[in-house]
LUMTORLO-866049 format. One record per residue (C-alpha): residue number from 1; residue in three letters; x, z, y. Coordinates in nm, 4 decimals. Example, Ala and Ser with C-alpha at 12.3 -4.5 7.8 and 13.67 -1.06 7.14 Angstrom:
    nr   rest         xx         zz         yy
     1    ALA     1.2300     0.7800    -0.4500
     2    SER     1.3670     0.7140    -0.1060
***
This chain:
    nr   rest         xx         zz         yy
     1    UNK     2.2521     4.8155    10.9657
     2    UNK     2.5928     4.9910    10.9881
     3    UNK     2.7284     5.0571    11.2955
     4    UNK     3.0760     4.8488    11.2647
     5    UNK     3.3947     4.9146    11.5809
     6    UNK     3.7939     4.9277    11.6007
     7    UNK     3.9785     5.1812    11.6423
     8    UNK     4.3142     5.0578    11.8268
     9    UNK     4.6338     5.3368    11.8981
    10    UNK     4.9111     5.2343    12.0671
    11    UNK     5.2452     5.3339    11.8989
    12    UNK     5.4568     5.1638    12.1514
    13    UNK     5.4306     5.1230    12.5358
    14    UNK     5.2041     4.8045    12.5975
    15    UNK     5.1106     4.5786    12.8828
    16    UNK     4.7475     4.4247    12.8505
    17    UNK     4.8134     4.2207    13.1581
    18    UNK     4.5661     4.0689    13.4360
    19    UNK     4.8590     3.7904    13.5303
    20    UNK     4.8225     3.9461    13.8731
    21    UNK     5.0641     4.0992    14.1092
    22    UNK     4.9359     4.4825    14.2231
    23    UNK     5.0256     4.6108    14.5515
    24    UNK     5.1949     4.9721    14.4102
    25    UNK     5.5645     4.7892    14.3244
    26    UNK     5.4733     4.6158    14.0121
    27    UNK     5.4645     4.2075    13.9848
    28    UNK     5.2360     4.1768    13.6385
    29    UNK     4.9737     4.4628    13.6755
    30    UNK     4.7297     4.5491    13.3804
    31    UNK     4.3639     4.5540    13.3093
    32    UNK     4.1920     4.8888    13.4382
    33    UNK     3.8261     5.0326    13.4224
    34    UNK     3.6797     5.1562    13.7346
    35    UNK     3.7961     5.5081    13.6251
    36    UNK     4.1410     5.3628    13.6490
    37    UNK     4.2091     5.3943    13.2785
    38    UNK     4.3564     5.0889    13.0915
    39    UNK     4.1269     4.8400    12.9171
    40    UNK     4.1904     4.5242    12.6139
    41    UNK     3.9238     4.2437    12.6548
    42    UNK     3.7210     4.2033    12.3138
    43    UNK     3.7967     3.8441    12.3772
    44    UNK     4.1776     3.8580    12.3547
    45    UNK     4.1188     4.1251    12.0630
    46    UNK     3.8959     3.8463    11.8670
    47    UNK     4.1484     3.5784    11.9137
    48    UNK     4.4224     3.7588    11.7465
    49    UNK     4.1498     3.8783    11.4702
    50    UNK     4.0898     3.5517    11.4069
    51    UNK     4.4397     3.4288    11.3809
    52    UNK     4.5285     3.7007    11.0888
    53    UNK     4.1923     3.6302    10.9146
    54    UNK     4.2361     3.2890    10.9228
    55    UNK     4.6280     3.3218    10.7510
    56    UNK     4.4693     3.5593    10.5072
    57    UNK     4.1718     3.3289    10.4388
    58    UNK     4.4580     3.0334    10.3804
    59    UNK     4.6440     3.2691    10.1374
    60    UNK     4.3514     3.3779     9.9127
    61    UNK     4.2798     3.0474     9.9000
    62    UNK     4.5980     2.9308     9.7741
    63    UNK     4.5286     3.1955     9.4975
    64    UNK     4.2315     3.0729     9.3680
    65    UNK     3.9699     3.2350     9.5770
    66    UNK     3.8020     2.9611     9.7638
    67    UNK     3.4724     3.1696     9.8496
    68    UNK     3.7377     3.3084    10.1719
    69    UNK     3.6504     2.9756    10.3468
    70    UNK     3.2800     3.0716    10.3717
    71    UNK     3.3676     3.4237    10.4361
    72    UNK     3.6184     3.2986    10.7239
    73    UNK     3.3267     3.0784    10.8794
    74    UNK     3.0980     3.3723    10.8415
    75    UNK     3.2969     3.5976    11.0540
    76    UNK     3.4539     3.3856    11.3512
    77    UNK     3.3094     3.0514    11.3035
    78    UNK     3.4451     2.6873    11.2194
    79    UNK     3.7926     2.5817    11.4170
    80    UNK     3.6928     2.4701    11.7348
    81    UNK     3.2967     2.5694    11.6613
    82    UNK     3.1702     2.9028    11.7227
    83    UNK     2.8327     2.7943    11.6851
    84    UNK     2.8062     3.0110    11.3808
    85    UNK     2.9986     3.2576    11.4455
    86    UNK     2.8889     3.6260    11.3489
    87    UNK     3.0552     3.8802    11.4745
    88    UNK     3.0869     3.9680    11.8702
    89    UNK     3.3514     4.2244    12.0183
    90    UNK     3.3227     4.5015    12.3338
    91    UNK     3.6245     4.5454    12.5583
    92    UNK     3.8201     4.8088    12.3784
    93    UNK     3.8326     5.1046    12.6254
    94    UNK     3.8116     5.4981    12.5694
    95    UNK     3.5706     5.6697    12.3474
    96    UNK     3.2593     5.7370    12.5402
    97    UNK     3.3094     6.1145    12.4954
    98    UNK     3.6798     6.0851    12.6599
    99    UNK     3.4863     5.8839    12.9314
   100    UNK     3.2507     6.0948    13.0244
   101    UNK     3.4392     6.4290    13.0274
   102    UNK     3.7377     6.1939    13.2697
   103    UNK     3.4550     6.1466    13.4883
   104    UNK     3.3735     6.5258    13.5293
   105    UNK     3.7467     6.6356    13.6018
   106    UNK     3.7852     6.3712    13.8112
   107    UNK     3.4871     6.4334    14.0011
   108    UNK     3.5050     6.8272    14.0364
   109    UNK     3.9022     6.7583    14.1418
   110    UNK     3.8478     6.4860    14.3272
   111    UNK     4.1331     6.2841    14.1191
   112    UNK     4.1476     5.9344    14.2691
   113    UNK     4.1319     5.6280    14.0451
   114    UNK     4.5012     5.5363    14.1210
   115    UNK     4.5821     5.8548    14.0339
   116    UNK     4.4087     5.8243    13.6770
   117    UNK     4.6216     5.5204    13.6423
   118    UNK     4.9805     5.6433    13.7469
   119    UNK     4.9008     5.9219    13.5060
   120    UNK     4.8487     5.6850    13.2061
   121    UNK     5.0952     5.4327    13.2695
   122    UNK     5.4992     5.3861    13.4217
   123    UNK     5.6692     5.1093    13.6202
   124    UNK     5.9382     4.9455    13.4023
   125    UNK     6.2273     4.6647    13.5417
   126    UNK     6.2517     4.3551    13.3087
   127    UNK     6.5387     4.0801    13.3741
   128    UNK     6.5553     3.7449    13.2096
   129    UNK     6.8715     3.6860    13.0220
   130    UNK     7.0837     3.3828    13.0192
   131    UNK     7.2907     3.2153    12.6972
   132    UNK     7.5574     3.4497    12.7237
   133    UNK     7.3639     3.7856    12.8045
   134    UNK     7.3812     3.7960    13.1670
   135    UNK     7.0795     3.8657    13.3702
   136    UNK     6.9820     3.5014    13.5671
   137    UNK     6.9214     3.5883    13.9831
   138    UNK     6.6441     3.6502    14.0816
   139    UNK     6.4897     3.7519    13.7613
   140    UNK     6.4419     4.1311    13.8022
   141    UNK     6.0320     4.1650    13.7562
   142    UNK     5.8247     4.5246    13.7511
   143    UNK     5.5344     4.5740    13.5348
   144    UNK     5.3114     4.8654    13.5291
   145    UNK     5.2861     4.9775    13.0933
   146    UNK     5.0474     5.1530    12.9316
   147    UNK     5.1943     5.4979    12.8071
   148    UNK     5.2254     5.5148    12.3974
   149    UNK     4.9283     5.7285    12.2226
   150    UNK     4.6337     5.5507    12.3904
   151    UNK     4.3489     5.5563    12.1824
   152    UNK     4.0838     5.2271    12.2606
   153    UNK     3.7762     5.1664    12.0523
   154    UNK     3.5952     4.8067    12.0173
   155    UNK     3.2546     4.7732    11.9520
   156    UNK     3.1229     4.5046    11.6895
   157    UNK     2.8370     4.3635    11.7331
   158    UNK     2.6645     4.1572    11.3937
   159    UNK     2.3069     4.0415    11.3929
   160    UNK     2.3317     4.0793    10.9750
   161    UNK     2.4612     4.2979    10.7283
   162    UNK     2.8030     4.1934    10.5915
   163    UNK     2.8874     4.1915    10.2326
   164    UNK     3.1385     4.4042    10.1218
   165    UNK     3.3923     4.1427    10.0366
   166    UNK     3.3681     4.0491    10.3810
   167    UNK     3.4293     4.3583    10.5468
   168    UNK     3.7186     4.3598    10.3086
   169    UNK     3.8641     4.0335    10.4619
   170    UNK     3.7837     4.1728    10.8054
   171    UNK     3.9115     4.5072    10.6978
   172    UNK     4.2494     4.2894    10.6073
   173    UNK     4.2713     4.1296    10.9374
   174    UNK     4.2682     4.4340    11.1258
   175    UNK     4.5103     4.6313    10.9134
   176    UNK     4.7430     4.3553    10.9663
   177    UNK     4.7039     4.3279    11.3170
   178    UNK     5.0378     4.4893    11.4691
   179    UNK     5.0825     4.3508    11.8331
   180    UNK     4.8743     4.3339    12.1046
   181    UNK     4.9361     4.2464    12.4736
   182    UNK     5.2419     4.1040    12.6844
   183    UNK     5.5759     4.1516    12.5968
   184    UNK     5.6079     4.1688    12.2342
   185    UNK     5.9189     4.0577    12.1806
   186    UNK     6.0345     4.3185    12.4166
   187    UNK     5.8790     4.5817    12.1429
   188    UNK     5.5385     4.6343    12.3940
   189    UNK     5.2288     4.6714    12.2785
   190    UNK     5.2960     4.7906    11.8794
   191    UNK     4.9731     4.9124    11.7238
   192    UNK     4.7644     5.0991    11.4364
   193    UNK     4.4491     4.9412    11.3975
   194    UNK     4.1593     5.0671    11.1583
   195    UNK     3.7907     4.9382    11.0595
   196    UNK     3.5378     5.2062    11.1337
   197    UNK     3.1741     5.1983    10.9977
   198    UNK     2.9556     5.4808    11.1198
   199    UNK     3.2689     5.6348    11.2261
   200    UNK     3.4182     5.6400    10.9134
   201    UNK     3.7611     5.5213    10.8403
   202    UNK     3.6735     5.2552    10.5996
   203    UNK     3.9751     5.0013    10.6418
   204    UNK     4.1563     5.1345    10.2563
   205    UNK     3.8009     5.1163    10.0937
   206    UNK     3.7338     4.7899    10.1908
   207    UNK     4.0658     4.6114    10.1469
   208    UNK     4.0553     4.7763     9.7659
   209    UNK     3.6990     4.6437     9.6895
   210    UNK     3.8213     4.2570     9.8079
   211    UNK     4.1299     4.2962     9.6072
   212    UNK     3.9444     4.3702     9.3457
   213    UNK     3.8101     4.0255     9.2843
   214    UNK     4.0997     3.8410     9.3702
***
């Protein structure tokens, strides 16, 4: 069985938020390891996997090629039922090499974990606008981002072998996937996202081979 994962680099600042306030200045704080280092659940990853597979599983469909509802249901399950579902995601956090050798700095300079954080992130002010442009009172917020370049890698699990044509549609969905995280429309959390199998960027290959036979 191949060994299947995401490889996930952020091109803009991002916020992958815990909805909490921190106690360093910031009201909406993000998700951190206990090395301090910024972290996406492999739940909120899935959900927004599933929402581009399931619009590209609607459109191949509407070309003719109905087998993408079985491929769909393969992958991520029935709406609502995920009974069936195949395919199970890590948190997306460091590579394990990246990990390890963070560990060993930190340990042999005795770098704190909020340290590790400030390093890899900024404070930035946000304001809510009005109709006419104007910031409204009392809406100045802080949020601590994620510094653009992180690279995040997301183990998948599957308990079978995929066919190719549905790597290709999961291929699809994770080419496509562009935004992650809070604050989109603010231009946070833009990123490159490629299918890796045994390391191997095989997001192109895959895509081509699905193509193929539509």
């Amino acid at each position: 069985m191949t060994d299947l994962s995401i490889k996930i680099e952020l091109v803009s600042e991002g916020i992958f938020a815990t909805g909490a306030a921190e106690n360093a200045g910031a009201d909406i704080d993000i998700l951190k390891d206990d090395l301090g280092v910024p972290y996406l659940k492999g739940k909120t990853l899935k959900g927004k996997l599933r929402e581009e597979a399931e619009m590209l599983k609607e459109h191949l469909e509407a070309m003719g090629f109905f087998e993408a509802q079985d491929m769909f249901r393969g992958l991520f399950g029935k709406s609502g039922d995920f009974s069936h579902e195949t395919l199970k995601f890590s948190n997306c956090k460091i590579s394990k090499g990246i990990e390890e050798r963070l560990k060993l700095i930190a340990n042999i300079n005795h770098i704190t974990v909020d340290s590790i954080t400030k390093a890899m992130t900024e404070i930035r002010s946000f304001t809510k606008l009005d109709d006419q442009g104007i910031a409204e009172d009392g809406s100045l917020r802080k949020a601590r981002v994620i510094k653009r370049g992180l690279l995040l890698y997301c183990r998948i699990d599957c308990p079978r072998d995929l066919t190719n044509l549905e790597k290709g549609l999961l291929a699809s969905a994770v080419s496509a996937l562009r935004n992650l995280g809070a604050m989109e429309s603010r231009g946070k959390g833009n990123v490159l996202c490629r299918l890796l199998e045994d390391g191997e960027d095989v997001t192109e290959k895959y895509i081509r081979e699905l193509e193929a036979v539509v």
